[in-house]
KEBAFI-226757 format. One line per 5 residues: number of its first residue (from 1); for each residue x, y, z of C-alpha. Coordinates in nm, 4 decimals. Layout:
BEGIN
NUM = X Y Z; ...
END
This chain:
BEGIN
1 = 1.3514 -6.7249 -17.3325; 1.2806 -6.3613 -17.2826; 1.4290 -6.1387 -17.0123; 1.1227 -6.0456 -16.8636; 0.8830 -6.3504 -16.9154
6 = 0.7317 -6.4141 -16.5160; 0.5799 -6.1948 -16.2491; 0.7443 -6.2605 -15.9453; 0.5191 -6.1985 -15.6165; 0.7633 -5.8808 -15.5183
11 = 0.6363 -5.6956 -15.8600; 0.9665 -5.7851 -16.0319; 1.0211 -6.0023 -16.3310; 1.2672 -6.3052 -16.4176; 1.4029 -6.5405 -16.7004
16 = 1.3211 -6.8468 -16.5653; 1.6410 -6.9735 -16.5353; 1.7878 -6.7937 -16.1929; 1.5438 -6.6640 -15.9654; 1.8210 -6.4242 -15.8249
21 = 1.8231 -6.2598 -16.1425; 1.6232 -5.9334 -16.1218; 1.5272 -5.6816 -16.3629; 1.3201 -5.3418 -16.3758; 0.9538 -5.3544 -16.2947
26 = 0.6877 -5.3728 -16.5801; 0.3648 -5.4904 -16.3306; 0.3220 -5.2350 -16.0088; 0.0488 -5.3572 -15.7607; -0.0344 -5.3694 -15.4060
31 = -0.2875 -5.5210 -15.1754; -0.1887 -5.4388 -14.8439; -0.3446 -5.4914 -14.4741; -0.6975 -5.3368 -14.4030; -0.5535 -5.1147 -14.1456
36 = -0.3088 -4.9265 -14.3849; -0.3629 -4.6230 -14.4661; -0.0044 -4.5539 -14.6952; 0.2131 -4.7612 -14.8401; 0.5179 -4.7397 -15.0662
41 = 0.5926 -4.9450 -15.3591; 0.9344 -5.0964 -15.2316; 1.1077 -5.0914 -15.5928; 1.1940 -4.7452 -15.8153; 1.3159 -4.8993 -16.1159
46 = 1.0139 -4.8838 -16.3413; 1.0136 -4.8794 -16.7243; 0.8190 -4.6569 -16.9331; 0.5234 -4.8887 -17.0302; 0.4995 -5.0851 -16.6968
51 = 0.1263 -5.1587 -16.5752; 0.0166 -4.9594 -16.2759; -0.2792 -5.1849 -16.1474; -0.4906 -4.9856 -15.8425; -0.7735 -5.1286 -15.6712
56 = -1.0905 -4.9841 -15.5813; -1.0760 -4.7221 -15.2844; -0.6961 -4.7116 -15.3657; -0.5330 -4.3994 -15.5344; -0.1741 -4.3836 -15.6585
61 = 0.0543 -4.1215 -15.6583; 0.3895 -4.0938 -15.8552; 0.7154 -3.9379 -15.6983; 0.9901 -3.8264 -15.8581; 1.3197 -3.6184 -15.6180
66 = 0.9871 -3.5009 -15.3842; 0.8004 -3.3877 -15.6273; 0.4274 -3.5167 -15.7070; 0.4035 -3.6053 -16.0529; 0.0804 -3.7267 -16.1094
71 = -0.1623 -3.9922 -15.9140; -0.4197 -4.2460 -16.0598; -0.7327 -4.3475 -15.9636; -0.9331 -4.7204 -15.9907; -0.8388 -4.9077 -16.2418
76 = -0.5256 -5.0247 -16.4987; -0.3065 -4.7842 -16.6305; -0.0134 -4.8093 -16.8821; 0.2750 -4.5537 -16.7767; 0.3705 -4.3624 -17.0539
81 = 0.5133 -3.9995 -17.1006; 0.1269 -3.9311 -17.1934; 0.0162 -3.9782 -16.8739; 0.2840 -3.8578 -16.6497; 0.4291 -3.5749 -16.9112
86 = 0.6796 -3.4523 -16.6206; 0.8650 -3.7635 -16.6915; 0.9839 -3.6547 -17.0057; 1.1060 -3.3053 -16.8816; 1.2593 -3.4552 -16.5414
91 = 1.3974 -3.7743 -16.7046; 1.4704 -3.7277 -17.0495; 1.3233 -3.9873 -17.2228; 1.3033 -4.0751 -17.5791; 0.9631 -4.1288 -17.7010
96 = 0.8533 -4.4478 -17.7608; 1.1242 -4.6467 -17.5698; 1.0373 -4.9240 -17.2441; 1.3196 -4.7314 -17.1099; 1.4074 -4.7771 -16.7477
101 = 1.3531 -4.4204 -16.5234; 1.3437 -4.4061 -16.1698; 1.0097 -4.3014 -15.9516; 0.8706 -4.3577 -15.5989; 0.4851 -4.5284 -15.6468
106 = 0.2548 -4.4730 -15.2935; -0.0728 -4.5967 -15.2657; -0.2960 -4.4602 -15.0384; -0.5894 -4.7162 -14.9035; -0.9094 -4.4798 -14.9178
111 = -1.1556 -4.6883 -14.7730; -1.3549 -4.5320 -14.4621; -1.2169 -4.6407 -14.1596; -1.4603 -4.6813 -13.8598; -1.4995 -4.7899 -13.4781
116 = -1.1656 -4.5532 -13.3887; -1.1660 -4.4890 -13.0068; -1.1170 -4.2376 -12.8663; -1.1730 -4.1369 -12.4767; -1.0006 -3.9513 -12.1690
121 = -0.7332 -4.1176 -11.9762; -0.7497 -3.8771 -11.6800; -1.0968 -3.6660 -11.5983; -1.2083 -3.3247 -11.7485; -1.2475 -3.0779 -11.4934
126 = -1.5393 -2.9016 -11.6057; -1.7345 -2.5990 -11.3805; -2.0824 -2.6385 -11.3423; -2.2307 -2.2857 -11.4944; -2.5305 -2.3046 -11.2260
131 = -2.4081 -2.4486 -10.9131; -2.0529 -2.3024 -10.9522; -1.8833 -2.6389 -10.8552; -1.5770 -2.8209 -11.0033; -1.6894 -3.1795 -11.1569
136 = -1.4640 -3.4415 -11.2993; -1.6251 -3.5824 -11.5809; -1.4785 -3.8655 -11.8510; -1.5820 -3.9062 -12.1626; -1.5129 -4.1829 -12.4415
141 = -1.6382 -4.2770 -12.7849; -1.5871 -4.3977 -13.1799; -1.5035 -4.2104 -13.5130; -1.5087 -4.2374 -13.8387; -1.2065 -4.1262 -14.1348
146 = -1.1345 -4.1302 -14.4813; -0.8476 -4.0192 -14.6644; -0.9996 -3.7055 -14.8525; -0.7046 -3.5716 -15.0272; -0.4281 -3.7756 -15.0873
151 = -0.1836 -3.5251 -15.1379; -0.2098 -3.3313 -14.8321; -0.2252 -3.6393 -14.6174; 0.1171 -3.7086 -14.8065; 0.2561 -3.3908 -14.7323
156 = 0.1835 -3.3385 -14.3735; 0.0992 -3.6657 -14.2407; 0.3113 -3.9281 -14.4109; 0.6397 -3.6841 -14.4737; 0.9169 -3.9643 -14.4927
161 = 0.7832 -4.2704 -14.3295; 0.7390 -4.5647 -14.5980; 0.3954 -4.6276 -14.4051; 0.1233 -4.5061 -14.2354; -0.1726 -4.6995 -14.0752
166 = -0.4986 -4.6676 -13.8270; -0.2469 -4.6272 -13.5420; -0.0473 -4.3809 -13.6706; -0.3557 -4.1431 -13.6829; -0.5080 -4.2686 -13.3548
171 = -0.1429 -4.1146 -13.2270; -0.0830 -3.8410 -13.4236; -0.4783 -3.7327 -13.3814; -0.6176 -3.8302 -12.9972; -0.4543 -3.5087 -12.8323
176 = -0.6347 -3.2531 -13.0436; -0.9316 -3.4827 -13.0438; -0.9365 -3.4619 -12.6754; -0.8701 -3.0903 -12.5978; -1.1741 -3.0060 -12.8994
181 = -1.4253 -3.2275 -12.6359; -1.3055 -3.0858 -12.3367; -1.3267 -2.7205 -12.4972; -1.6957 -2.7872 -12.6907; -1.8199 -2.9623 -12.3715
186 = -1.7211 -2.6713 -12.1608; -1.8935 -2.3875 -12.4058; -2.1751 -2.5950 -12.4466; -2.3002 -2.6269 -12.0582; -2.2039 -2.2719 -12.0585
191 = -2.3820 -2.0997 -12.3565; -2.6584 -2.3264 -12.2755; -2.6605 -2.2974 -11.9442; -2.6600 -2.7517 -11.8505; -2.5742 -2.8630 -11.5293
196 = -2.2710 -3.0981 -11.6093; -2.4814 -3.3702 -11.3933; -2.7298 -3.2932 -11.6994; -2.4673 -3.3458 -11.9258; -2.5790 -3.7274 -12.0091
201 = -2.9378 -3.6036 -12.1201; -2.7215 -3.3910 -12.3909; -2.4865 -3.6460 -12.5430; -2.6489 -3.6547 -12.9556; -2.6393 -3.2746 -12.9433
206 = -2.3250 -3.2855 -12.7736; -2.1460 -3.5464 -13.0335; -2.2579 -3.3126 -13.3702; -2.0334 -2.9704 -13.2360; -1.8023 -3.2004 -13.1337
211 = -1.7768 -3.3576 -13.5307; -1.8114 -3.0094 -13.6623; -1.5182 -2.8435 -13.4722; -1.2905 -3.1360 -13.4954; -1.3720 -3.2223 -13.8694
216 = -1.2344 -2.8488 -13.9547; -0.9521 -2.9607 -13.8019; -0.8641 -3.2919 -13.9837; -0.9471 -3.1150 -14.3334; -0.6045 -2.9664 -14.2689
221 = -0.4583 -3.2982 -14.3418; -0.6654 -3.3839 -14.5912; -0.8920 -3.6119 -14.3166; -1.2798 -3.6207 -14.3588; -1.4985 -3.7148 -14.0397
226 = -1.7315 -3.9726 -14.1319; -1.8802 -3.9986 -13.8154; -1.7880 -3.8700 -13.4668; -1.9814 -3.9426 -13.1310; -1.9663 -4.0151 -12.7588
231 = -2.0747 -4.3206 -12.6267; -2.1004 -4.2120 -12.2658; -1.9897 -3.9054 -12.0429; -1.9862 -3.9476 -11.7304; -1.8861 -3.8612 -11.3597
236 = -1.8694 -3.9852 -11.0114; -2.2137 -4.0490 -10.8632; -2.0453 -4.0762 -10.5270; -1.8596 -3.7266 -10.5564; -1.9411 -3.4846 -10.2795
241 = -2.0529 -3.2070 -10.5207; -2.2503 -3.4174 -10.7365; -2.4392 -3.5460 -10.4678; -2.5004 -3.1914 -10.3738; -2.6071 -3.1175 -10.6900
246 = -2.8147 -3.4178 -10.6936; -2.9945 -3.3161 -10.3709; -3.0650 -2.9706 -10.4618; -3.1937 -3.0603 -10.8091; -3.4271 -3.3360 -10.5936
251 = -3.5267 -3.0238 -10.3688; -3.6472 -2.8236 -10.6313; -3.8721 -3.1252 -10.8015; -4.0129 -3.1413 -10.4825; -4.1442 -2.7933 -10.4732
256 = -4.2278 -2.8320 -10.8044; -4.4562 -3.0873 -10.7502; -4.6236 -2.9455 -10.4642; -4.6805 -2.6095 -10.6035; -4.4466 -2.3767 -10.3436
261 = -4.1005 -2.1793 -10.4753; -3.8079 -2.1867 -10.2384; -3.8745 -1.8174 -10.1220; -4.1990 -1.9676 -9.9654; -4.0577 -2.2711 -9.8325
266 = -3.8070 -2.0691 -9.6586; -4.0951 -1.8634 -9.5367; -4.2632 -2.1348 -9.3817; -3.8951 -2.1963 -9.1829; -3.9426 -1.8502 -9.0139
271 = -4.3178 -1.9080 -8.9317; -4.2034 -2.2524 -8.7518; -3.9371 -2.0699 -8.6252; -4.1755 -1.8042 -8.4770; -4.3982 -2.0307 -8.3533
276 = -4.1546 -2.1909 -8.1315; -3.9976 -1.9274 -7.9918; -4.3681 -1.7666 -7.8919; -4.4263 -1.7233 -7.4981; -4.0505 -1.7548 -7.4406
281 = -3.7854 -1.5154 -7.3593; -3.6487 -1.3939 -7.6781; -3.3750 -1.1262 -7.7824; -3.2735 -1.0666 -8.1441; -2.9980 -1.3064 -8.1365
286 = -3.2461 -1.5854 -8.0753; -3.4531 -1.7593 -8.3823; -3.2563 -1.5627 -8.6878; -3.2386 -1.7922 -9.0415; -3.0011 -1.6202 -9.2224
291 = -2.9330 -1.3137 -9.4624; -3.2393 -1.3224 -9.7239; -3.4729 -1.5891 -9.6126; -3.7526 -1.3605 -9.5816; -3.7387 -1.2351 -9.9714
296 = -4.0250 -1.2711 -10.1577; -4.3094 -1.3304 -9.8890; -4.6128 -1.2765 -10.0059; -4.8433 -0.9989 -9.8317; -5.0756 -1.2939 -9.7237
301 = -4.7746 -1.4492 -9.5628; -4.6323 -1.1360 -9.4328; -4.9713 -1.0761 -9.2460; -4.9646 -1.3683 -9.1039; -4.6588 -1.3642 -8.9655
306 = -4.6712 -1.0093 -8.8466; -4.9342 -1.1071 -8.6393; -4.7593 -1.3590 -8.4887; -4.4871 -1.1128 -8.3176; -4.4699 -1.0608 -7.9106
311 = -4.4265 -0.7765 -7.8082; -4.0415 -0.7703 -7.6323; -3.9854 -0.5873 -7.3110; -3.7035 -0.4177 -7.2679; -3.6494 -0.3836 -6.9213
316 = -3.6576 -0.7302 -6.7782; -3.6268 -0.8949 -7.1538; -3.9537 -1.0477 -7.1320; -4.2841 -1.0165 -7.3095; -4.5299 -0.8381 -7.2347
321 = -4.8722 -0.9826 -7.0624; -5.1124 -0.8115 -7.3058; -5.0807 -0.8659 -7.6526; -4.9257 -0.5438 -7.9084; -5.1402 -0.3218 -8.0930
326 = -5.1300 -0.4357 -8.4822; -4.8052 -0.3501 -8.6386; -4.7795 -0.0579 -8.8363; -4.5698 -0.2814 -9.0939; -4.4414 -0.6019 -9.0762
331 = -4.0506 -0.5503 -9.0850; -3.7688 -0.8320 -9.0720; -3.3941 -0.7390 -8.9014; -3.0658 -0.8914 -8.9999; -2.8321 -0.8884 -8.6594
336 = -2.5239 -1.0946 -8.6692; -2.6358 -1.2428 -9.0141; -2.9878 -1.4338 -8.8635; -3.3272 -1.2776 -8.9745; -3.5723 -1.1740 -8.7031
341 = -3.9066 -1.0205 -8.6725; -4.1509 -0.9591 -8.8342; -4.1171 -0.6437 -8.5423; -4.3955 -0.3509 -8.5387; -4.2627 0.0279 -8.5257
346 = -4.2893 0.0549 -8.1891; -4.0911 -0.2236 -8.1205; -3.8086 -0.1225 -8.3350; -3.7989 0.2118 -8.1616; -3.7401 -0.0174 -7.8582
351 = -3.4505 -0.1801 -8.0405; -3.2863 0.1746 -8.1406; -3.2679 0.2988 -7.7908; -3.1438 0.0222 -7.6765; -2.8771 -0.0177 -7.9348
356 = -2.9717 -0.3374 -8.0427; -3.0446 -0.1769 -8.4156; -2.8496 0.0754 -8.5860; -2.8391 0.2722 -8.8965; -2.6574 -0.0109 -9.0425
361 = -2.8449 -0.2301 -8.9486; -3.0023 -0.4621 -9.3089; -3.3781 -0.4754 -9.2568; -3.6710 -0.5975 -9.5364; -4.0099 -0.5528 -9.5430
366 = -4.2894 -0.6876 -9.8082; -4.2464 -0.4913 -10.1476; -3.8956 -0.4390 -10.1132; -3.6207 -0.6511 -10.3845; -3.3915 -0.6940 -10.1446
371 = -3.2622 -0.6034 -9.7578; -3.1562 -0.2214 -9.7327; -3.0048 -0.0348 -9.4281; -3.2411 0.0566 -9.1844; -3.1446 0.4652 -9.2339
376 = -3.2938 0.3707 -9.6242; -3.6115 0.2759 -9.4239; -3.8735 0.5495 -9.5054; -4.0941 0.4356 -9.2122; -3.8115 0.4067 -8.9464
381 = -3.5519 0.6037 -9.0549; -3.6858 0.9308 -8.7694; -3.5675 0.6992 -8.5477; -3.1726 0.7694 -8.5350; -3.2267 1.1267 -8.5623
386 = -2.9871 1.3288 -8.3287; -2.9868 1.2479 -7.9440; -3.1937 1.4573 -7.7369; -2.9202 1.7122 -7.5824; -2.8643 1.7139 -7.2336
391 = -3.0546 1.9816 -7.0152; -2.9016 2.3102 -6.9990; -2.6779 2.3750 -6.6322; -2.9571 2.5530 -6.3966; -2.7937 2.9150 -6.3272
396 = -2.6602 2.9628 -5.9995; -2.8218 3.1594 -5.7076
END
């Protein structure tokens, strides 16, 4: 009986006669776990002429002291000197001999691998580029790999571990993939200028420069991205700010739909205002908005308002009986941050004696982009010219 006559399961041979018996390896085959990525041949005593069997998706690659000899693709293949010629330089073999040499045999499982999760264990706090607000926001999904190039993956990957599978990678892999989301996320709202409460409307977009950036990253290790996306991102419906965010974006549909911009509907908050306060005692601390509610009224609106202001008397604080002569120009004050007005130049003159406006005063009329100092005020800046000096001494008798 011959000394190599029957395949053992291990890849080895025996005589028949004692299965303890072992000799070199002349069959080299594996069929490993779907999960497994690497895995090395367990045996280095091969012979020259052994059969190197690899399946399809599977690639081989032959080690010798570290060094990469030479790797094989689908099918069977009879070692020889021919097709690993660094044997016969690193070995010394004579030609033509089944002589035993010793070499490390990986395979490396090339199949795609898909459904890998990946997600955020704590929230991304992302700024939201329009309403200036920190959101937490999660985000979770699957991806795609394939072992592109073995070699690399070898080298930097695998290093000295006699394995490597899914898990391995999901380790190695789900910091980097998480800090490229949280990075493209943020320069995407950004550059694009998305609310992050928009950000769900976004997701397809957002999932392709999220594949692009991290797939440069995994071609490092020889990794290709078959497919890359996010299932959901997401954030607290019940958080403060998004429920700010919520209400302002609900705001602005509203005026959308009934045809007004938020300068006018803040207009039409003055005119109530106004109208309230009409017939009452009033001083300029009394109906005020706030700093720039009354940018952007249009001159039909400023008419009508201007012809809503009472005239104020200054000596008793009370209006007048008889209704003012039409203002000159409808002009809005800012005292103690709340707007009043709209006040006629005579009325303002009132104001200056009295002390109640000063040069520094912020004032805005219709046409102007924004509130100015009153002393910028073509129309009433005369009015805090120099006091009148007092009267000279009479000379004495």
């Amino acid at each position: 009986m011959g000394l190599f006559n029957r395949n053992r399961t291990d890849g080895r041979t025996f005589d028949g006669t004692d299965n303890s018996r072992k000799g070199v390896i002349d069959r080299i085959k594996y069929d490993g776990p779907e999960d497994e990525l690497v895995w090395k041949f367990p045996y280095d005593n091969l012979t020259i002429g052994a059969q190197l069997i690899v399946n399809e998706s599977q690639e081989a690659i032959f080690y010798k002291g570290g060094k990469a000899l030479d790797s094989f693709g689908p099918g069977t293949h009879t070692i020889s000197t021919a097709n690993i010629p660094l044997l016969q330089k690193l070995i010394n073999l004579p030609f033509g001999s089944k002589t035993p040499f010793s070499a490390e045999v990986w395979y490396i499982n090339k199949t795609v691998k898909r459904d890998l999760k990946w997600g955020t264990k704590t929230p991304m706090r992302l700024r939201d580029p329009l309403y200036g607000f920190i959101i937490p926001v999660r985000a979770y999904g699957e991806y795609g790999i394939q072992i592109s190039e073995a070699r690399s993956f070898m080298t930097q990957i695998v290093g000295t571990l006699h394995t490597a599978d899914i898990q391995t990678i999901q380790q190695y892999f789900t910091s980097l993939i998480i800090t490229k989301v949280t990075d493209t996320i943020s320069k995407y709202i950004v550059q694009r200028k998305v609310s992050v409460v928009d950000i769900p409307a976004h997701v397809d977009d957002i999932s392709k420069t999220c594949k692009e950036r991290i797939s440069e990253e995994f071609e490092k290790y020889g990794i290709l991205i078959t497919n890359f996306y996010a299932e959901s991102i997401n954030y607290p419906e019940d958080h403060p700010q998004v429920e700010q965010i919520n209400q302002a974006q609900a705001n602005k549909l509203q005026r959308d739909i009934e045809g007004y911009t938020y300068q006018q509907e803040r207009s039409f908050d003055v005119m109530d205002s106004a109208a309230q306060n009409e017939g009452n005692s009033g001083n300029l601390m009394g109906a005020g908005m706030g700093l720039g509610m009354g940018f952007g009224i249009g001159g039909a609106m400023g008419n009508q308002m201007g012809n809503m202001g009472s005239q104020l008397n200054t000596g008793q604080n009370q209006l007048h009986a008889t209704p003012p002569p039409p203002p000159v120009s409808a002009i809005f004050v800012l005292v103690n941050n709340k707007q009043e007005g709209p006040f006629n130049l005579e009325q303002l003159k009132s104001y200056v004696q009295n002390g109640q406006i000063t040069k520094e005063t912020f004032v805005w009329k219709e046409g102007m982009a924004q509130w100015d100092k009153a002393e910028n005020l073509p129309e009433i800046k005369h009015l805090f010219g120099t006091s009148t000096p007092p009267p000279p001494p009479f000379p004495h008798p």
